[in-house]
C-alpha positions as CSV (number, residue, x, y, z in Angstrom):
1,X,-16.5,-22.3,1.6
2,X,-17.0,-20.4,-1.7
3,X,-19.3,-17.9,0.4
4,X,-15.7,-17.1,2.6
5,X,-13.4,-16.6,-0.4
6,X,-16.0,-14.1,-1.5
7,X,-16.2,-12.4,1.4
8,X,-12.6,-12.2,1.8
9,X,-12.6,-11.1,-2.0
10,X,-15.3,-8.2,-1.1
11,X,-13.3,-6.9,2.2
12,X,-9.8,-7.4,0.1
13,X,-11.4,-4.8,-2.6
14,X,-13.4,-2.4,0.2
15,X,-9.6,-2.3,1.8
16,X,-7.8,-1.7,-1.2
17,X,-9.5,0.4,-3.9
18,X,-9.2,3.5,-2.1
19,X,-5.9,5.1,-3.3
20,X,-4.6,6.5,-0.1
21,X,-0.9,7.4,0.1
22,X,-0.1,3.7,0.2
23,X,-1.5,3.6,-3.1
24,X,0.2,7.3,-4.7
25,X,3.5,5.8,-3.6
26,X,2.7,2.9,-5.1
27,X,2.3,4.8,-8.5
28,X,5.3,6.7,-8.2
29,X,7.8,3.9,-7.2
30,X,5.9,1.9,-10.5
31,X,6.5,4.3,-12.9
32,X,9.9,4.9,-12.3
33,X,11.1,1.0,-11.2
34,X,11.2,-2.0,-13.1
35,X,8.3,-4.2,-13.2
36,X,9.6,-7.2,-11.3
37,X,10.1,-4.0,-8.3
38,X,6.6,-3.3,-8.9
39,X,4.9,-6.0,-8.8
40,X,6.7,-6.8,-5.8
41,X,5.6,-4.2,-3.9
42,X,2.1,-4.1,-4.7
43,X,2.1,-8.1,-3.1
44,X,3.5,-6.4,-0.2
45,X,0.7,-4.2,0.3
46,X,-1.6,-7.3,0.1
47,X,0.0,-9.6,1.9
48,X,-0.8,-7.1,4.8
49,X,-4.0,-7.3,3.5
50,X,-3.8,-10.7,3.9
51,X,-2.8,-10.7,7.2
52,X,-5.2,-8.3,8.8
53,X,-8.3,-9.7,6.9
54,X,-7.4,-13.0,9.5
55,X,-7.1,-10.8,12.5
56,X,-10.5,-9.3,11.5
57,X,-11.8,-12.2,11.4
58,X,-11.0,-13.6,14.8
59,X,-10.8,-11.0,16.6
60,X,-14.4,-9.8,15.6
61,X,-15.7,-7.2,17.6
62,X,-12.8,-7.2,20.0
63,X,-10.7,-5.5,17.1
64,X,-12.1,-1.9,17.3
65,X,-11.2,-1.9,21.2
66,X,-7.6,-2.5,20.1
67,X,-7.7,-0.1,17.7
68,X,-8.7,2.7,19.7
69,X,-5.6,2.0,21.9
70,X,-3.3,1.8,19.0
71,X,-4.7,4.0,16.5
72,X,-3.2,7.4,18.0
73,X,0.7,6.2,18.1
74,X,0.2,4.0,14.8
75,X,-1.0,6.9,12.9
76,X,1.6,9.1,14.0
77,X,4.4,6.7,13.2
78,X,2.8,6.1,9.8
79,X,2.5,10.1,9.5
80,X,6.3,10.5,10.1
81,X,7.2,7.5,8.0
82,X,5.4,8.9,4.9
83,X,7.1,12.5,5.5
84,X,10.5,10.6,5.6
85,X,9.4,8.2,2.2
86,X,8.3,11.2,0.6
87,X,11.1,14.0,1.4
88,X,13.6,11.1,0.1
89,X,11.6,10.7,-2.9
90,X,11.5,14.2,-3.7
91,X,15.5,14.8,-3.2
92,X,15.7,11.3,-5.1
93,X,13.9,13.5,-8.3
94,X,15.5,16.0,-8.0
95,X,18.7,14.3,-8.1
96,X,18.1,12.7,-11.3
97,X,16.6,15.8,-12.7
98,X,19.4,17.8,-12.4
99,X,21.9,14.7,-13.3
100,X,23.2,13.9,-17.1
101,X,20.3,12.4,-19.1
102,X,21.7,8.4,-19.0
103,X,20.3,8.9,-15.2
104,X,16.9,9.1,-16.4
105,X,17.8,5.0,-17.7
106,X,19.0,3.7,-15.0
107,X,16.7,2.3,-12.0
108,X,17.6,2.9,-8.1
109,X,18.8,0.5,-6.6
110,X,15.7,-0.6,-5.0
111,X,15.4,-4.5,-5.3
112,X,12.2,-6.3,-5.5
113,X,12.7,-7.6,-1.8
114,X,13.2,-4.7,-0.5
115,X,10.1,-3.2,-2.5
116,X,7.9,-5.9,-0.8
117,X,8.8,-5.3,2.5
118,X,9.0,-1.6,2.2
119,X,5.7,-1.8,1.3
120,X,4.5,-4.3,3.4
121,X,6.1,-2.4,6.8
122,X,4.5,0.7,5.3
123,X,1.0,-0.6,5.0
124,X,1.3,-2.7,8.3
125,X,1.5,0.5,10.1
126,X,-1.2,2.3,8.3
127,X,-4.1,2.5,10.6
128,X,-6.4,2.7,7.9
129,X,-5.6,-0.4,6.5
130,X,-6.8,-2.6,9.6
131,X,-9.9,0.3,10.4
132,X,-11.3,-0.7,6.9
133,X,-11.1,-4.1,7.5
134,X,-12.9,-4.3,11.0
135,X,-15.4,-2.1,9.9
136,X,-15.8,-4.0,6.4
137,X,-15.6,-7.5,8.2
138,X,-18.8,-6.9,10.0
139,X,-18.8,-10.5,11.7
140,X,-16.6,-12.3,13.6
141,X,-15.5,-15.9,12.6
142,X,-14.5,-17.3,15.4
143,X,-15.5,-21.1,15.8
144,X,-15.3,-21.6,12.3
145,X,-12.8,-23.7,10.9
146,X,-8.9,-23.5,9.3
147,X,-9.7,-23.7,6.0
148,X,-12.6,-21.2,6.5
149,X,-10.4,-18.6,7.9
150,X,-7.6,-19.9,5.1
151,X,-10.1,-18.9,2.3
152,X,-11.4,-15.8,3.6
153,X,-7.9,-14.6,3.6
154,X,-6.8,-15.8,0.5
155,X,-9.9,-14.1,-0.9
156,X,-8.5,-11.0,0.4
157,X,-5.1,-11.4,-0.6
158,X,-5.9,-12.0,-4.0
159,X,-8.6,-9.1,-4.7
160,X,-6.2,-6.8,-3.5
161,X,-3.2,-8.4,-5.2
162,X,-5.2,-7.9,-8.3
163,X,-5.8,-4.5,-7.3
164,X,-2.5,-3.4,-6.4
165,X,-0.8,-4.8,-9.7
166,X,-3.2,-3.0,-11.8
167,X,-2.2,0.3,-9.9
168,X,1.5,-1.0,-10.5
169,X,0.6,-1.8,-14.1
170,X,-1.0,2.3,-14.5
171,X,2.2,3.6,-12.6
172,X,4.3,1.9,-15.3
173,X,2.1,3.2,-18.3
174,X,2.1,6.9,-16.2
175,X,6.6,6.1,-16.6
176,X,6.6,5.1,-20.1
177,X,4.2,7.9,-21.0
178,X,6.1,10.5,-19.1
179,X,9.6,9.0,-19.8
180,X,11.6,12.2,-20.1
181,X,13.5,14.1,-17.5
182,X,10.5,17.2,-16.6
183,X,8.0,13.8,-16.9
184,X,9.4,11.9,-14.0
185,X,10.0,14.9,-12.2
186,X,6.6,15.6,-12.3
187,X,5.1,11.9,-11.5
188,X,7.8,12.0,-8.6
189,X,6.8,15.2,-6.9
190,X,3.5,14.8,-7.3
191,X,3.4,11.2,-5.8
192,X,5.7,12.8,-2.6
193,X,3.5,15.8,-2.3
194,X,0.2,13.2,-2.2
195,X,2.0,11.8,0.9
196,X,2.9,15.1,2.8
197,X,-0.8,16.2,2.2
198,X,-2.1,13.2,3.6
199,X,0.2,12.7,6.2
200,X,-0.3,16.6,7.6
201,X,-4.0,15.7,8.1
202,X,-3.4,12.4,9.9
203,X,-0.8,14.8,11.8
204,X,-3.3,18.0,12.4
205,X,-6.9,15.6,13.0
């Protein structure tokens, strides 16, 4: 049983650790949201972790043939989704930029549930997120038992939980660092134009 929560602990980090444009939004929305918004988000991004590390591993094998039905429409709509997330993000910046300077104090109105399952829509549609995972898996577990399959997910779940909340945890150091108006600007419009790069290649590959 110990030998599942590990694995589950080494595919939740293989997933994870990669800072993709899941992860650069993360960042962004960390260092200018409160931490409660944060950390909530980042657990959306590994509850689909979660999730997918239990399809993986019952679906085995059987996952990549899925995947190379899905993969072409599921990257597009993640493609398009990250354009919207990240020309709203840039307007959003460049709102508060050019507002009075008590904007640059106040948070958006983003609350911590709808963090979570704004990232956890966002990452469930990120075909990258369930590739890692049936190539990381490696092994099917089917015929092994509930708690088996219980533990490998929760291994999962919590690396990347881990993981997430310390790139939450940056993303608020990154906003009290760069607290003034040209400083969130800048972590904003960088973290939006990591997305439109990212999603251009998914859109031109």
């Amino acid at each position: 049983m110990i030998g599942e929560l590990a694995s589950g602990a080494v595919a939740g980090l293989a997933v994870a650790m990669p800072v993709g444009a899941v992860g650069s939004y993360l960042i962004g929305l960390s260092a200018r949201e409160r931490r409660s918004t944060a950390a909530a988000a980042a657990l959306g991004i590994a509850s689909v972790d979660g999730i997918y590390a239990i399809l993986a591993a019952l679906i085995g094998a059987g996952l990549h043939e899925l995947l190379n039905e899905a993969t072409g429409w599921l990257s597009w709509v993640a493609a398009i989704t990250l354009v919207l997330i990240a020309v709203h993000t840039m307007r959003l910046a460049i709102r508060r930029y050019r507002g009075h300077a008590g904007t640059l104090a106040q948070h958006s109105k983003l609350s911590p549930a709808r963090a979570y399952l704004s990232l956890f829509m966002l990452t469930a549609i990120n075909p990258a997120t369930v590739i890692t995972f049936a190539a990381v898996v490696g092994r099917s577990l089917i015929g092994s038992s509930w708690l088996a399959l219980a533990l490998f997910a929760l291994g999962a779940f919590v690396a990347s939980a881990a993981w997430q909340l310390l790139l939450a945890a940056g993303g608020g150091l990154l906003g009290q660092l760069l607290r003034g108006r040209r400083g969130q600007l800048g972590i904003s419009l960088s973290s939006a134009l990591i997305m439109l790069a990212l999603s251009a290649g998914v859109l031109l590959s």
